[in-house]
C-alpha positions as CSV (number, residue, x, y, z in Angstrom):
1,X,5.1,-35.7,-9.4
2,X,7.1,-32.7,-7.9
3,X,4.6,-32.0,-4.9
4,X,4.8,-35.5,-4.3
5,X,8.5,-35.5,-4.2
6,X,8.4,-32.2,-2.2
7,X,6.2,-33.7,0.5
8,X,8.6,-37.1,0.5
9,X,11.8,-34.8,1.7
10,X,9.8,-33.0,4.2
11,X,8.4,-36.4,5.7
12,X,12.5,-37.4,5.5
13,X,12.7,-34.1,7.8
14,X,9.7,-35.1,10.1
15,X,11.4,-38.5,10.3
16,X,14.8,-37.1,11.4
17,X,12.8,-34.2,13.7
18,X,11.2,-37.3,15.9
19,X,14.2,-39.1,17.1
20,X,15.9,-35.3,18.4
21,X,13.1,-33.8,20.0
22,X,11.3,-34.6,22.9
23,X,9.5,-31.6,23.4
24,X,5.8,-31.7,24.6
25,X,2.8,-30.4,22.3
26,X,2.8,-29.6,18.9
27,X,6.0,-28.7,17.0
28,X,5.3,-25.9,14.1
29,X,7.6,-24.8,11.4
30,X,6.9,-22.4,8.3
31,X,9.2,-20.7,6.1
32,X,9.0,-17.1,5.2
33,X,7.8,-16.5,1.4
34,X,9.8,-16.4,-1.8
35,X,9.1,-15.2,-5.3
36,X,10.7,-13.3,-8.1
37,X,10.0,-9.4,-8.1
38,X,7.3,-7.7,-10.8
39,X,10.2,-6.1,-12.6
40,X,12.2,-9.9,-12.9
41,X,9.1,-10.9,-14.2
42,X,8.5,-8.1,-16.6
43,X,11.9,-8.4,-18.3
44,X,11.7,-11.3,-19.0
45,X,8.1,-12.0,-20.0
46,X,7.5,-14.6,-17.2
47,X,3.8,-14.9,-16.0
48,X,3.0,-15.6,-12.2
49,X,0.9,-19.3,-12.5
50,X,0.6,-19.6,-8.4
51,X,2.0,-18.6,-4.9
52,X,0.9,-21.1,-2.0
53,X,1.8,-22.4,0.8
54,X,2.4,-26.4,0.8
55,X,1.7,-27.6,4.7
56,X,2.5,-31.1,5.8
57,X,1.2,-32.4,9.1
58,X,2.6,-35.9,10.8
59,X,2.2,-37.4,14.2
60,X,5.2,-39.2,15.5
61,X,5.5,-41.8,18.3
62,X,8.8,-42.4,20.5
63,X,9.5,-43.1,23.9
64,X,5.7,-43.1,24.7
65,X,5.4,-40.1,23.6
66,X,3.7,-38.8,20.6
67,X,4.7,-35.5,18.7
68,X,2.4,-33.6,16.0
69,X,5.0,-31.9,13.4
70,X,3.4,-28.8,11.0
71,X,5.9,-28.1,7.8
72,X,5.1,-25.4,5.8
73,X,6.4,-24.4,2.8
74,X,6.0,-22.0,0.4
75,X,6.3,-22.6,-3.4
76,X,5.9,-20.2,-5.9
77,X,5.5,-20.8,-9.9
78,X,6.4,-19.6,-13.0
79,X,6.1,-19.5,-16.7
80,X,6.1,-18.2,-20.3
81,X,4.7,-19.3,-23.7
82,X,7.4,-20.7,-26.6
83,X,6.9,-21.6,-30.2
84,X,8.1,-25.6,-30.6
85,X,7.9,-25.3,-34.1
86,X,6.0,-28.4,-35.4
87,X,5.1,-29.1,-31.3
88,X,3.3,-25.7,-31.5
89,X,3.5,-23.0,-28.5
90,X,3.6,-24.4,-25.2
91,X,4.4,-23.1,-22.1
92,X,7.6,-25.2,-21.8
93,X,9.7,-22.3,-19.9
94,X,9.5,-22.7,-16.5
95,X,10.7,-21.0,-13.5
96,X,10.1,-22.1,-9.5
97,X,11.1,-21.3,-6.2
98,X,10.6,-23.5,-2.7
99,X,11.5,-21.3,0.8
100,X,11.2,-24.3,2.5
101,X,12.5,-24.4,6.6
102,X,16.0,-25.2,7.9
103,X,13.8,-27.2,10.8
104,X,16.4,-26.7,14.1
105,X,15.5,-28.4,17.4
106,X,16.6,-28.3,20.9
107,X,20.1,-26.0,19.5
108,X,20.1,-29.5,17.1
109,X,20.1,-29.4,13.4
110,X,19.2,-28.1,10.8
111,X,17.6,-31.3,10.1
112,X,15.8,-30.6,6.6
113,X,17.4,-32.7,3.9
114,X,17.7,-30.2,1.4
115,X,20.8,-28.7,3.6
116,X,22.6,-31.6,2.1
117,X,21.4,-32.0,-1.3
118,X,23.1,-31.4,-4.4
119,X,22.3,-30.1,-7.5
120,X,21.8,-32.8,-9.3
121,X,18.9,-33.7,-6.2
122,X,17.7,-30.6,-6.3
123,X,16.7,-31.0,-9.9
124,X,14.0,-33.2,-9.2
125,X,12.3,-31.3,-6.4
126,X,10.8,-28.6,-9.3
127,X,8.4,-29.9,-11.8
128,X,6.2,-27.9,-13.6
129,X,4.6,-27.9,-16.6
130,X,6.2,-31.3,-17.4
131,X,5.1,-35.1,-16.9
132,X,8.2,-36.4,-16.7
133,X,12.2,-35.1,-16.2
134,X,14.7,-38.2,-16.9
135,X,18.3,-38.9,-17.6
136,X,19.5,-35.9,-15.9
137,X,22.9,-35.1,-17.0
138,X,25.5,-32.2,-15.9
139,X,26.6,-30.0,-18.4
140,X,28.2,-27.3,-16.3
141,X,28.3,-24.8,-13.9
142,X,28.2,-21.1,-13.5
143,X,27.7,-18.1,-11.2
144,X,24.9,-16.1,-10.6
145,X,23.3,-13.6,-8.5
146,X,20.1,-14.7,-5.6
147,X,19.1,-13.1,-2.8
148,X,22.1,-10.5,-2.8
149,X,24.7,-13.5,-2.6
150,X,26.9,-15.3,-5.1
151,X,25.5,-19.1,-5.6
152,X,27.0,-21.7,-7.9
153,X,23.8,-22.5,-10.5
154,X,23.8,-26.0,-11.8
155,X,23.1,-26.9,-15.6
156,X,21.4,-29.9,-16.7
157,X,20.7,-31.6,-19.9
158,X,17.7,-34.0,-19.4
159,X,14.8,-35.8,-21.6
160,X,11.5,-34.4,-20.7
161,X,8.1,-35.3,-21.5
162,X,5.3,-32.0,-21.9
163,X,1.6,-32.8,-20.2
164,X,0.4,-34.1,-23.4
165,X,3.5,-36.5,-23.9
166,X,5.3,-34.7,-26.5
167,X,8.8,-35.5,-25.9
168,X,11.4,-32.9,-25.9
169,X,15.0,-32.0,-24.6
170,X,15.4,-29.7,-21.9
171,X,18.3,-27.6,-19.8
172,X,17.5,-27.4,-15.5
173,X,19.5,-25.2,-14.2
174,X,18.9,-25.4,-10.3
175,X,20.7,-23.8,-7.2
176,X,20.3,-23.1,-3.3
177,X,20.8,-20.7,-1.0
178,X,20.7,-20.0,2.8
179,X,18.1,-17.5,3.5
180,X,17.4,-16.8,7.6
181,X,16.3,-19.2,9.0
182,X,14.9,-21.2,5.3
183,X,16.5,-22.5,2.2
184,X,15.4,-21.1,-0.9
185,X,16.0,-23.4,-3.8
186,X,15.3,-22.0,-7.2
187,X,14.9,-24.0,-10.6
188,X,14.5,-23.2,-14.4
189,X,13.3,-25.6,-17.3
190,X,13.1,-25.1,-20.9
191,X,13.9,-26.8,-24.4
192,X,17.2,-26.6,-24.9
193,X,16.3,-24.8,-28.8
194,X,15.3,-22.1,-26.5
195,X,19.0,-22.3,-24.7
196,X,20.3,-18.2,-26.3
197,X,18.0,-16.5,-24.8
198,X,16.5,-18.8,-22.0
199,X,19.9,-18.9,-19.9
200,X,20.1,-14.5,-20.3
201,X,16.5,-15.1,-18.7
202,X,17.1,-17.1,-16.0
203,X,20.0,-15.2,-14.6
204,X,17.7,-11.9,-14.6
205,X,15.2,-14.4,-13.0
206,X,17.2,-15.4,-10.4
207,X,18.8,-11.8,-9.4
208,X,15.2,-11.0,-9.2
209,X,14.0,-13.9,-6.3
210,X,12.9,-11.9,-3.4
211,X,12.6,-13.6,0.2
212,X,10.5,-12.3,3.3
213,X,12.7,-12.2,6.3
């Protein structure tokens, strides 16, 4: 669900990339990497699940001409084990980063959606660990450290479903910031039972995202 959501906003981008440009030859774009930093990780007993790069290719026709567009991201993923109680342990906290590229043309843009998106958008772009993420809800908002800059972290209450369907309700907190010449959008999931000492996690989590420039 999320990489197919992920490679829907970047075909938006390719989209908006092949009315603006009418440069000759291939057109490439790649963000620089982001993930969270060993110590982040060891505080908070998160476990590294995969690092990798997510490349979309498209071919766009206009004016006679056609255009080959590379997009490539980088997505990095995160998680740790929890006790349910009758659900048993799961790995139901989850933590995820996209450095994905502001995409700038000709002096035009940047034309990559997630410029504009909100947090409550934003909260659908990482999935992990869970089938399903519905009836998304704000609770509130708060400040936290990424990347060295102050960035307003969104809160979500939603209704989640585990791989394996076991229902269960959940806090997102989600946020974004401006990185070079990428976005870096960061996300965190976890059963909202887990809410004391999840939220202290994320906020170490988040001071600890680390972006190649």
């Amino acid at each position: 669900m999320r990489r197919k959501q992920l490679a829907a906003v970047t075909l938006v981008l390719l989209v908006g990339l092949a009315g603006c440009s009418m440069l000759s030859g291939p057109v490439t774009f790649s963000a620089n990497k982001a993930t969270v930093s060993d110590q982040a990780l060891s505080q908070t007993n998160y476990e590294e699940t995969s690092v990798h790069t997510q490349v979309i290719n498209r071919t766009f026709s206009a004016a006679g001409q056609s255009k080959n567009v590379t997009v490539t991201n980088w997505i990095a993923q995160y998680d740790r084990n929890v006790d349910l109680g009758p659900l048993g342990e799961k790995r139901a906290a989850v933590f995820s980063t996209v450095a994905t590229p502001q995409v700038k043309v000709l002096d035009q843009g940047p034309f990559n959606p997630v410029a504009d998106y909100s947090n409550e958008e934003l909260v659908m772009l990482l999935q992990q660990n869970y089938e399903s993420i519905d009836n998304v809800q704000h609770v509130d908002n708060y400040s936290a450290t990424m990347l060295g800059e102050e960035t307003t972290v969104g809160k979500f209450s939603a209704d989640a479903k585990l791989q394996g369907g076991q229902s269960v309700d959940v806090y997102v907190h989600v946020t974004k910031v401006e990185a070079g010449d990428d976005y870096v959008v960061a996300a965190a999931v976890y059963p909202q039972q887990m809410d004391d000492q999840e939220s202290q996690r994320v906020k170490t989590l988040l001071a600890g995202v680390q972006h190649e420039s």
